[in-house]
N, C-alpha and C positions, 0 to 999 in steps of 0.2 A: 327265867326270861321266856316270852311268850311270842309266838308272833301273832299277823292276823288272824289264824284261823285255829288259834290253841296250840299249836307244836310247839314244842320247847325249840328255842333256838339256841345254836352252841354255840359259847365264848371261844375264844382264842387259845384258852388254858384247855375249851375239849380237844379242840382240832389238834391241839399239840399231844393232849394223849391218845388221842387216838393215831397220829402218827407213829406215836412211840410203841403202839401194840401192832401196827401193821410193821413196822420194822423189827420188831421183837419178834413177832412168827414168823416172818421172813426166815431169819435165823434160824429157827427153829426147824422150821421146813425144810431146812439146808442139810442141816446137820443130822437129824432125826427122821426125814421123810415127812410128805403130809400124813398120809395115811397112818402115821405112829405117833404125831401130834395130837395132845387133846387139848381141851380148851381150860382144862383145868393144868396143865403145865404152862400153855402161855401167861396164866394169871401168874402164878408162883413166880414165872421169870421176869414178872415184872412189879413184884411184891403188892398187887393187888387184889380185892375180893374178886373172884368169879363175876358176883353182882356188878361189879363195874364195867367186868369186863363184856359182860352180857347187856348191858346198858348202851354198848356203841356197837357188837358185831353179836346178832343171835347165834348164829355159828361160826365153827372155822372156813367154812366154805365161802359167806362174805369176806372175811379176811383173806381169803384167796383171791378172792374175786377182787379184792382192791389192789391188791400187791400188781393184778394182770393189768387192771385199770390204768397204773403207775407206769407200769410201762408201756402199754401204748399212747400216753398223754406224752412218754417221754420222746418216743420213737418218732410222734407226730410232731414235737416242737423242734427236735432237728433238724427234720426232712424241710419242714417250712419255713424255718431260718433262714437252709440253705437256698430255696426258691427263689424267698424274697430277696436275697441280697443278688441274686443272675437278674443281672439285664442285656448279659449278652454270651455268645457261647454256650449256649445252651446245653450242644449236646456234652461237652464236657463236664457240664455240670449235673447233668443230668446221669453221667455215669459217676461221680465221686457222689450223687445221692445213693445211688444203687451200692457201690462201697459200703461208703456209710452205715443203712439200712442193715446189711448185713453183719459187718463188721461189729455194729455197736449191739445186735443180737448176741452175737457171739462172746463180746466179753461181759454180756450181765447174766449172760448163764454160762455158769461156770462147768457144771456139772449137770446131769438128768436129773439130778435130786432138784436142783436149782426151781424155783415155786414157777416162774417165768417159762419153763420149757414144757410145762403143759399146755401152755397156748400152742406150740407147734405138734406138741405130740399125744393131746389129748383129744379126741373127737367132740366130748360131751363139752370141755370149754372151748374147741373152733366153735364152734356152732352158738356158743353162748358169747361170744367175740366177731360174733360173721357183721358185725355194723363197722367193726373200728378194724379190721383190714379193708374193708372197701373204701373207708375212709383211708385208710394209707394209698391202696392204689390210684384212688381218685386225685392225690397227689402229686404221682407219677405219672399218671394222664395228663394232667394239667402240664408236666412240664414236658411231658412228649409231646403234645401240641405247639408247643412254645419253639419247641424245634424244629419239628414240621413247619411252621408258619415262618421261618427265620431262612428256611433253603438250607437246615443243617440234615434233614433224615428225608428219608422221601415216601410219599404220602399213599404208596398202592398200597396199603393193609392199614386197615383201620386202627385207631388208637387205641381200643379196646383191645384187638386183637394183639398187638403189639405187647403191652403190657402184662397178657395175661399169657403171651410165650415167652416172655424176659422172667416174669415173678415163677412160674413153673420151673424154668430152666435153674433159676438159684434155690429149688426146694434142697436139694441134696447140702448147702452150705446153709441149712437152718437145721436148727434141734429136730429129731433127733440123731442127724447126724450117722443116717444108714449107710452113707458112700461108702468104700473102701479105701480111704486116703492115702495115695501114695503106697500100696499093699501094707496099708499098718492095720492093727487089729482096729475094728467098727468102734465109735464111740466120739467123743470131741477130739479134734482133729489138733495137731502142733499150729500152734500161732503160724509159723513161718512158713509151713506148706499150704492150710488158711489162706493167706493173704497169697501168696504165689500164685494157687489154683486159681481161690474167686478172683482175680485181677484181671486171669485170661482170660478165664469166662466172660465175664461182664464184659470185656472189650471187645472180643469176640462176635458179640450178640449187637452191642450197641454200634459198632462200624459195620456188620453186618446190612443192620438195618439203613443205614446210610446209602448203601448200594442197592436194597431189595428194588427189584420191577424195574430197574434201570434196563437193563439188559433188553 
């Protein structure tokens, strides 16, 4: 099938296998590392030719690059769910986004191996990712305005400024996860001192900001 301009357009049978091979190196990535995945084990583990598989991703780096895709498409239909449904109370809603945001980082990377924690700990993909974090914070902004304009946070620090002291301040509660948790050895931190620490923190930051320039 063609469309206007000659490119083959794909059925519903491709898009489903090519799900199936970006969820199959996922796995793969998990288990094995990227850097020890080839593109001829993803085929095998999905009982098809190379040919095929070179037919939807020329390398494993697009397959990488989709799996990151995945998750900021997922990262951003949360955050904007939750948006959408505040019409009022902002700022607490605006802190259980910032939960959120973190929170659901943390359980889709499980591990450093995890394909997703190269967005946070790889430079060469931030930078090939620098559209769709600005796109995340640009929804943070939006709902920091929302607050501002309601008489929930108060308005002496711009809302960029704001944002990008809040996003900084929960770097340590993203992959890779350099803090010293609780004096536990560096690495993914326990679920339950996780949610403990980033809780204070982001309350912290966000009541804070409530009070700033009052004074």
């Amino acid at each position: 099938m063609f469309g206007s301009h000659g490119a083959i357009l794909k059925t519903d049978a491709d898009i489903s296998k090519k799900q199936r091979i970006v969820l199959e190196a996922r796995q793969l990535f998990l288990t094995n590392g990227y850097e020890k995945t080839t593109m001829e084990e993803i085929a095998r583990s999905l009982a098809i030719g190379k040919g095929t598989l070179y037919s939807f991703f020329p390398n494993k780096e697009e397959i990488l690059l989709a799996i990151c895709t995945n998750h900021f498409n997922y990262l951003e239909d949360i955050l904007k769910q939750k948006m959408e449904v505040t019409k009022s109370n902002y700022l607490q809603s605006l802190i259980d986004m910032f939960h959120l945001y973190i929170n659901s980082v943390y359980q889709e990377v499980q591990t450093l191996r995890t394909p997703e924690a190269l967005i946070y700990a790889n430079q060469t993909v931030q930078t090939r990712f620098a559209d769709r974090f600005i796109d995340i914070k640009n929804i943070f902004r939006a709902m920091l305005q929302k607050a501002i304009d309601a008489g929930e946070l108060s308005s002496a620090a711009s809302v960029v400024d704001m944002c990008e002291v809040i996003l900084a301040a929960l770097t340590s509660f993203l992959p890779p996860y350099q803090r010293d948790f609780s004096d536990l050895q560096p690495g993914r931190p326990p679920e339950d001192v996780f949610e403990r620490e980033s809780k204070i923190l982001v309350d912290l930051l966000l009541q804070g900001l409530r009070a700033y320039g009052k004074s």
